[in-house]
C-alpha positions in Angstrom: 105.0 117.8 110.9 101.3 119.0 111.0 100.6 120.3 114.5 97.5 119.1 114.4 98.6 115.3 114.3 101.8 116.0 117.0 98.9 117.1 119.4 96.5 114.4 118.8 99.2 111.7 119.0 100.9 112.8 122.2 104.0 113.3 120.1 107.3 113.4 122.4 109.3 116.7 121.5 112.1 114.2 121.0 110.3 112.8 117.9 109.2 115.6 116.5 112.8 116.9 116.3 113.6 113.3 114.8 110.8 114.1 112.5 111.9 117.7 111.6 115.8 116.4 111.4 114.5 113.3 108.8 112.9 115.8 106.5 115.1 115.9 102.8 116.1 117.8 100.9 118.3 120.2 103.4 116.6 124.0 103.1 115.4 127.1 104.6 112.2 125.5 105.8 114.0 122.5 107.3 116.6 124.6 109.5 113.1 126.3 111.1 111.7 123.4 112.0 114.6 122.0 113.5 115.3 125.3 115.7 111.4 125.5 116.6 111.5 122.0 117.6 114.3 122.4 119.8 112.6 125.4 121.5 110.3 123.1 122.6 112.9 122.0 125.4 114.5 118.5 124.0 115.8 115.7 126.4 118.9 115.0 124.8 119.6 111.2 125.7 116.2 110.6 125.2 116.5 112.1 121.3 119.8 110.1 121.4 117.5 106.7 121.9 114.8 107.8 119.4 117.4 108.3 116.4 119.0 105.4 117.3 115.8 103.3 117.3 114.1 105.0 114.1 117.6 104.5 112.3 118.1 108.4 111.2 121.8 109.1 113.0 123.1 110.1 109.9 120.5 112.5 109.0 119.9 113.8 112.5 123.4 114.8 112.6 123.8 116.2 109.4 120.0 118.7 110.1 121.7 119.7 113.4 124.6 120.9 112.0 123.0 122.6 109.3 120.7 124.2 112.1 123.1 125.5 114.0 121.8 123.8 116.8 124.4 123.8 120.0 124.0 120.4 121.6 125.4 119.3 125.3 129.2 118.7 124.4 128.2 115.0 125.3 125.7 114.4 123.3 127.3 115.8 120.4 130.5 113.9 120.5 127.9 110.7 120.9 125.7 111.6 117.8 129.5 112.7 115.7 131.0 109.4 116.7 127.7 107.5 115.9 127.3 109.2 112.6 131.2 108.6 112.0 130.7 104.6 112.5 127.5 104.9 110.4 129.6 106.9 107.4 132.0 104.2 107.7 130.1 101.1 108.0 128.1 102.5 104.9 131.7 102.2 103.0 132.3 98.9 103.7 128.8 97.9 102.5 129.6 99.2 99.6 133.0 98.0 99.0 131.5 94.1 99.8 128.2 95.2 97.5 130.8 96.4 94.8 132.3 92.8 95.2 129.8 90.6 95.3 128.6 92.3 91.8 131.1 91.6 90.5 131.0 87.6 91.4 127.5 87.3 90.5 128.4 88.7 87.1 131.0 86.2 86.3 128.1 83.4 87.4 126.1 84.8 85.0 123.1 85.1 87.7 121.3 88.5 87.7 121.3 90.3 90.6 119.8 93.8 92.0 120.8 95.5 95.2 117.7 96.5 97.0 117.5 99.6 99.1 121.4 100.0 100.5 124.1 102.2 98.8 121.6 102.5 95.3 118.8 103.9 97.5 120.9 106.1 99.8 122.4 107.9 96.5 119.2 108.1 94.7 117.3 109.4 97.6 120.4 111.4 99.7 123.1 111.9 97.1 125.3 110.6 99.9 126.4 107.0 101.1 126.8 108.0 104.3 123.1 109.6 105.7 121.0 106.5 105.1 121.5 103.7 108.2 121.7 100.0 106.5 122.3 97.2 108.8 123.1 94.7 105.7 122.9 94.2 101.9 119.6 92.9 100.5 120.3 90.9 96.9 117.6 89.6 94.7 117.7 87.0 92.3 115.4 84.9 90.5 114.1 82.1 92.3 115.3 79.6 89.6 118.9 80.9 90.5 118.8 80.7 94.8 120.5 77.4 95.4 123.8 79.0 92.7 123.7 82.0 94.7 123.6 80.3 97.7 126.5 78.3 96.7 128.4 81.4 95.3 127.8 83.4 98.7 129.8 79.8 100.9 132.3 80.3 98.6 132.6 83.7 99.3 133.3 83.1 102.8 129.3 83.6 103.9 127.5 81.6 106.6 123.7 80.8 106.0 122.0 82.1 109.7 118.6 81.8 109.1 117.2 79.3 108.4 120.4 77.6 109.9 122.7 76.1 107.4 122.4 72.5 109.3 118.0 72.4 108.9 117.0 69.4 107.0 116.8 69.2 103.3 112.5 69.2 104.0 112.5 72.1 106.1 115.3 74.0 103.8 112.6 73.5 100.7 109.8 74.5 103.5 111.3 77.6 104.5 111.7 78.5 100.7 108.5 78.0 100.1 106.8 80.2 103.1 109.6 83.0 103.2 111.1 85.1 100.6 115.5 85.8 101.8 117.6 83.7 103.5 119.9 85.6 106.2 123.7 85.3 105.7 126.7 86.2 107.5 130.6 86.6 106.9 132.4 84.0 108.6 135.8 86.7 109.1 134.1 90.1 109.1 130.4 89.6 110.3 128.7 91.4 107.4 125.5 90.4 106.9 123.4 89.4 104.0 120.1 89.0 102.9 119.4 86.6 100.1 115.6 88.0 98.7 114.1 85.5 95.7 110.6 87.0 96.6 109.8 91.0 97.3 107.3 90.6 100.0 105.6 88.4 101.9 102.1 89.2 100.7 100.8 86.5 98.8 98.8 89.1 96.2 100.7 92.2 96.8 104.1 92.6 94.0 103.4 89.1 93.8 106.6 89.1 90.4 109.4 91.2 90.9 110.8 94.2 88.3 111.9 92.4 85.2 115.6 92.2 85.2 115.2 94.3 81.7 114.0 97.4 83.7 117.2 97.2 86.5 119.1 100.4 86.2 122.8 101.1 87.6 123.4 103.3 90.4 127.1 104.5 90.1 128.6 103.9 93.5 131.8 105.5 93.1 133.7 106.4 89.7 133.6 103.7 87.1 131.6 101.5 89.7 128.2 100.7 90.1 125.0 99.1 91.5 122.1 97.4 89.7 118.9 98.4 91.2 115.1 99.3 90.6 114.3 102.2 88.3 112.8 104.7 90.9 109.2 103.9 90.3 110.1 100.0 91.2 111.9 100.8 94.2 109.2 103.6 95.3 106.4 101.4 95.2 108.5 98.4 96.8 110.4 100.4 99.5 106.0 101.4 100.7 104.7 97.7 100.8 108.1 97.2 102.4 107.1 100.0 105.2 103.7 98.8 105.6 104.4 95.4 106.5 106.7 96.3 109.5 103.7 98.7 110.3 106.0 101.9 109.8 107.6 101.2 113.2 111.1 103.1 112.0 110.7 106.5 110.8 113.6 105.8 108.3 111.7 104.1 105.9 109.1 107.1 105.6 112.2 109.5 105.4 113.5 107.6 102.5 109.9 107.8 100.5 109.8 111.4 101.6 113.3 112.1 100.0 112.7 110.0 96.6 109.6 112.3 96.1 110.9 115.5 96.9 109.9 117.7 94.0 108.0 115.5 92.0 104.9 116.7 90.6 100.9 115.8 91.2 100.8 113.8 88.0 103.9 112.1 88.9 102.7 110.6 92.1 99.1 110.1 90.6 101.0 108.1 88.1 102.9 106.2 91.0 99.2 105.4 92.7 97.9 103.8 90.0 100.9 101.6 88.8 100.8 100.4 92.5 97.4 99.8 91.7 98.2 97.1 89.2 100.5 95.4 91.6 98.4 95.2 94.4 100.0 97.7 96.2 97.2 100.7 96.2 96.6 100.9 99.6 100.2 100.7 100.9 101.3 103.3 98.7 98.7 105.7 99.7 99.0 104.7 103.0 102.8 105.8 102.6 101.8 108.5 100.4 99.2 110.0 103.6 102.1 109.4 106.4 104.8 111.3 103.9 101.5 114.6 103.6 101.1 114.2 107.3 104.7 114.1 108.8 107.0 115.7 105.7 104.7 117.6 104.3 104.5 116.3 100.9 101.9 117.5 98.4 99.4 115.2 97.1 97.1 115.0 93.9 93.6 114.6 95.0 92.5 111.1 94.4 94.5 109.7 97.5 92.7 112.1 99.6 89.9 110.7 98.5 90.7 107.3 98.6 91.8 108.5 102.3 87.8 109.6 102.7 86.0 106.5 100.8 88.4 103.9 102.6 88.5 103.4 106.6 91.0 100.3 106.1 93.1 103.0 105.0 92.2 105.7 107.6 92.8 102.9 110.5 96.4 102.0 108.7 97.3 106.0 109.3 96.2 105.5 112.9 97.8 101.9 113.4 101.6 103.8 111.8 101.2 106.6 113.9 100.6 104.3 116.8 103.6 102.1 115.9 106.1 104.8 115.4 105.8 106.6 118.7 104.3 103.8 121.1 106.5 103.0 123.7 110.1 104.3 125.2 112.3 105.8 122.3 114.9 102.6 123.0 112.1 100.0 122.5 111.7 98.3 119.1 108.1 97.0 118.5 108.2 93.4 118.8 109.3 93.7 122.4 106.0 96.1 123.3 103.0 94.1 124.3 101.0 93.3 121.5 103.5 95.0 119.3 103.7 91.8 116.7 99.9 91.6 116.8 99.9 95.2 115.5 102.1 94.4 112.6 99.8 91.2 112.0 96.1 93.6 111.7 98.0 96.0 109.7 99.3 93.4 107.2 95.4 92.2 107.2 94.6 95.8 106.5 97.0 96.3 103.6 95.6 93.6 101.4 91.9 94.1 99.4 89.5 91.5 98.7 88.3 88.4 101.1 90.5 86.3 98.8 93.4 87.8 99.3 92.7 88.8 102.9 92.0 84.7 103.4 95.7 84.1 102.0 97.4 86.6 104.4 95.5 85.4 107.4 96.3 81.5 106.1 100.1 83.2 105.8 99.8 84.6 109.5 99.1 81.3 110.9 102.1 79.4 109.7 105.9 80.1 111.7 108.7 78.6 110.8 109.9 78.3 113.9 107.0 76.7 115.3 108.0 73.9 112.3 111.3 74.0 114.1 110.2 73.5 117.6 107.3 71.2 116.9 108.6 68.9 113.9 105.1 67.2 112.4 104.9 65.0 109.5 103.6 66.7 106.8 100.3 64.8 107.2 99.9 66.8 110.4 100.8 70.4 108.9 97.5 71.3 108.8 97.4 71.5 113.0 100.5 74.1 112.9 97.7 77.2 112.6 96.0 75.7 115.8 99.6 75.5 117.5 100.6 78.9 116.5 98.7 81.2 119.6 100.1 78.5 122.3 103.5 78.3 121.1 103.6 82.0 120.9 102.9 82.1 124.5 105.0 79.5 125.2 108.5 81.3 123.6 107.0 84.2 125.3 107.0 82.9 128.8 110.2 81.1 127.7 112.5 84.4 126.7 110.4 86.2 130.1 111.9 83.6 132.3 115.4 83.6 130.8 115.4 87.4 130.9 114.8 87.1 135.1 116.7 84.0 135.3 120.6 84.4 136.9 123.2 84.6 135.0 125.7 81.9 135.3 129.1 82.7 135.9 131.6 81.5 133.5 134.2 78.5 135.0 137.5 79.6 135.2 
């Protein structure tokens, strides 16, 4: 990480190891950084937190070692036994991924695994570094209600939105979102149901064509259909942006699919973004991967960085997001930390047009829908309702947190 940008940021020596631990692939240059980072005087449980919240266990574990590094015994059996469950968990993903494939083949409904095991092994060359807290599947949206049906019969349990919502407000949520959440009834694994990439009306507005999917051998004779790495490059940065880069993983990721790729190669990568709608989030990535990893960039995205102070703001608004608050605290519970998220998603998108659609986007909630059922005469009040019933679960979750607890009756 440029010292430059650590000093300017107020960057916590704990993050900067994170940072220096996230960088891929493993070398010479990498087990310097680490040690020079650590000189810096480290509070261990507080590193513990920021790993945990930027989801890089795995490779934080892996740098140390490599490093040499001689951690508190404590904190060392913490970070091998959290790595461990990570390893494992990743298996089991895999395993159920490896399953579900299968099923999805016999329906004769195409299918490709987004991020998860596929992205771990193109990026890592290992299933065990990358965190994934479920398994994202997209289909086309033609095909959602069979694959819903496929994933009941599998044993799954629609979560979100819940499977008893009203047929109107099931066609609703389709409409406005792009997955449904699932989860195992037996073994609690969860799954994400994607029909749409994003949530940017004008930004990968179509998915990869299903011609283009590429397998990712999992594990001998097994394997994943996926993105073909320019797909799932520009995807996993509009991704990023629009959860404002508030988990250093998804940079780390980025960082590793582009290690040793050439000038023209990522020039290429700009401009295809470019077609999609993507430009800015993909330099945007592009500038955070030069400014924290390292990476080398061709010249017109530093000077897109120069004509563009969307773009220049966006750095600042990421770099804000990823260190903002104590290392345990996930964005949305910091003051004004979904507002943050909302002007960068505003940011990301070019044209008044466009910028109209997100902000028409922005006011709509689902839950709001939930909470304030209107007739569909009446839809066009939910943006007026949307800052009041904000406040209103705010205050709500603020009094429950204070509230007693209730003990159980015997």
């Amino acid at each position: 990480m440029r010292a430059d940008v650590a000093a300017a940021s107020a960057v916590t020596p704990e993050f900067a190891l994170a940072v220096a631990c996230a960088a891929w692939p493993p070398s010479a240059r990498r087990v310097a950084a680490v040690r020079a980072a650590c000189d810096r005087g480290i509070d261990w449980p507080g590193f513990l937190r920021t790993i945990t919240r930027h989801r890089i266990v795995g490779l934080a574990d892996e740098a140390l070692r490599a490093a040499g590094e001689g951690l508190p015994d404590t904190i060392a059996r913490q970070l091998a036994a959290a790595a461990d469950r990570q390893a494992r968990r990743n298996l089991g993903f895999a395993a159920a991924a490896l399953r579900l494939r299968a099923r999805f083949d016999a329906a004769g409904i195409p299918i490709a695994f987004i991020k998860g095991g596929p992205l771990a092994l193109l990026a890592y060359g290992r299933l065990e570094l990358r965190h994934a807290k479920d398994i994202d599947i997209l289909v086309p949206p033609d095909r959602v209600e069979a694959a819903s049906a496929l994933l009941a019969a599998e044993g799954y349990r629609r979560l979100r939105p819940p499977d008893d919502v009203s047929e109107p407000d099931y066609r609703r949520w389709c409409r406005l979102a792009k997955e449904t959440e699932w989860a195992h009834r037996t073994t609690g694994l969860q799954v994400e149901l994607h029909w749409r990439l994003t949530d940017f009306p004008s930004i990968l507005p179509v998915p990869p064509p299903i011609a283009t999917y590429r397998d990712i051998e999992i594990a001998e004779g097994m394997a994943l259909p996926s993105f073909d790495r320019r797909d799932l490059l520009i995807y996993l940065c509009v991704h990023g942006a629009s959860h404002a880069w508030s988990r250093l993983k998804w940079l780390a990721d980025i960082a590793a699919l582009l290690a040793g790729e050439s000038a023209a190669g990522i020039a290429e990568l700009y401009d295809a973004a470019q077609q999609h709608g993507a430009g800015r989030a993909v330099a945007q990535a592009l500038l955070l991967c030069h400014v924290l990893f390292d990476v080398a960039l061709p010249p017109a995205i530093e000077a897109r960085r120069r004509a563009d102070p969307a773009l220049r703001l966006l750095i600042r608004l990421a770099l804000l997001a990823m260190t903002r608050g104590r290392a345990r605290t996930e964005l949305p519970e910091l003051a004004l930390g979904t507002a943050l998220v909302s002007l960068s998603g505003l940011l990301l998108v070019e044209g008044w047009r466009p910028r109209l659609a997100e902000a028409l986007r922005l006011s709509l909630n689902f839950d709001d829908m939930m909470l304030v059922p209107l007739p569909q005469r009446l839809h066009f009040l939910y943006p007026l309702l949307r800052a009041p019933l904000w406040l209103w679960r705010r205050f709500s979750r603020g009094a429950a947190a204070v509230r007693p607890a209730r003990l159980p009756r015997p």
